[in-house]
C-alpha positions in Angstrom: -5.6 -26.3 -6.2 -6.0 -23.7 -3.4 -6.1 -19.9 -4.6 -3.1 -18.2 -3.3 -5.1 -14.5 -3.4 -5.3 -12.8 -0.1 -8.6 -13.0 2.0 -9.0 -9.5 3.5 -11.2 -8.5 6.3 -14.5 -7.7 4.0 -14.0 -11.0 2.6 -13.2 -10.0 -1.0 -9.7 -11.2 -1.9 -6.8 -9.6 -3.4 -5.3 -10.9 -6.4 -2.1 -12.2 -5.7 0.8 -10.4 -8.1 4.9 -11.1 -8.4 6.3 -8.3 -10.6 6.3 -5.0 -10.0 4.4 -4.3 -12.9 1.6 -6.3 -11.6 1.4 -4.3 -8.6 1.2 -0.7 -10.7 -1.8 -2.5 -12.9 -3.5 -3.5 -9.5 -3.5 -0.3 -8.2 -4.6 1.7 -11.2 -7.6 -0.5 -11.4 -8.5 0.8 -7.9 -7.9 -2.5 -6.2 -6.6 -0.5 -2.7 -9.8 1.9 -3.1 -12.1 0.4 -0.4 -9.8 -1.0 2.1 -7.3 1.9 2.1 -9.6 5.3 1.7 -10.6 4.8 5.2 -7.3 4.2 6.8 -5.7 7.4 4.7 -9.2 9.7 5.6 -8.5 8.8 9.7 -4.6 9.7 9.2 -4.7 12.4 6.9 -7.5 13.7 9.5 -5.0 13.4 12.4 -1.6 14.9 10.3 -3.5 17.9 9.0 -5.0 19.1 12.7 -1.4 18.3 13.6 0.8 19.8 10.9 -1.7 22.7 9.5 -4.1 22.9 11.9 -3.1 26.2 13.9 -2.5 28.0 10.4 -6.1 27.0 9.8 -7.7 27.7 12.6 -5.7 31.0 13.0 -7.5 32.1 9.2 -3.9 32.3 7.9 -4.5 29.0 5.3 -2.7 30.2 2.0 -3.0 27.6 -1.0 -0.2 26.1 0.1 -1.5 24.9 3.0 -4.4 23.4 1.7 -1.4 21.4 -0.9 -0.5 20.4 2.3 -3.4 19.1 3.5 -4.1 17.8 0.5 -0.7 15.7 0.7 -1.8 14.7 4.5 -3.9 12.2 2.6 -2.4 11.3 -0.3 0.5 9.8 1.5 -1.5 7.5 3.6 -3.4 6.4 1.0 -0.3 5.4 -1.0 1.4 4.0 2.1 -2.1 1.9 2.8 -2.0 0.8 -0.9 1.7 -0.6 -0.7 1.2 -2.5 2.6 -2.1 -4.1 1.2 -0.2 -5.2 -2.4 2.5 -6.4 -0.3 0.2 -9.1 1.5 -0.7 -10.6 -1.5 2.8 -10.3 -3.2 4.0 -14.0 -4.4 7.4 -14.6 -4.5 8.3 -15.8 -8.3 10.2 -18.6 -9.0 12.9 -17.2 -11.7 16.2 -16.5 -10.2 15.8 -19.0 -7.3 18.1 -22.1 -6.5 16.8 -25.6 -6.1 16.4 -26.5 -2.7 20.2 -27.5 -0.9 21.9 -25.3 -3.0 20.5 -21.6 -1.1 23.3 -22.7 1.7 25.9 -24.4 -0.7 24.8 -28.3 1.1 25.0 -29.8 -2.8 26.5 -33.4 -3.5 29.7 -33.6 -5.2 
């Protein structure tokens, strides 16, 4: 039986999850740390010179800004961790109707 987890590009694979709840227990164990720090460092990089960048470089950077900057990465990171759980997501099985019956083609 073939292992249905998700090969990533470093080679280590991504446990594969269905419920929700799976997905919060992945990602509190740090699963999305490696492959999504990077992704979330490059973007929160390129939205803070964006979005804060002249308040910085101006010497006008109140502690809200650096909140700001602060969220510039957090975002990503969360947004990077989503689409890399979603890869390995496995549809489950409860709810679903035997094959013929999704499009109402059933004998009577």
């Amino acid at each position: 039986m073939r292992s249905r987890a998700l090969l990533t590009a470093s080679g280590r694979r991504c446990p594969p999850w269905s419920k929700p709840g799976d997905a919060v227990r992945l990602f509190a164990r740090g699963i999305t740390v490696r492959p999504c720090v990077p992704v979330a460092a490059v973007v929160g990089c390129v939205l803070s010179a964006i979005n804060e960048g002249a308040r910085i470089a101006a010497g006008q950077a109140r502690w809200l800004t650096w909140v700001q900057v602060g969220l510039n990465f957090v975002v990503p990171f969360l947004v990077a961790s989503y689409g890399y759980l979603t890869a390995a997501r496995v549809p489950g099985q409860r709810g679903r109707l035997p094959a013929g019956q999704e499009t109402g083609d059933h004998e009577m």
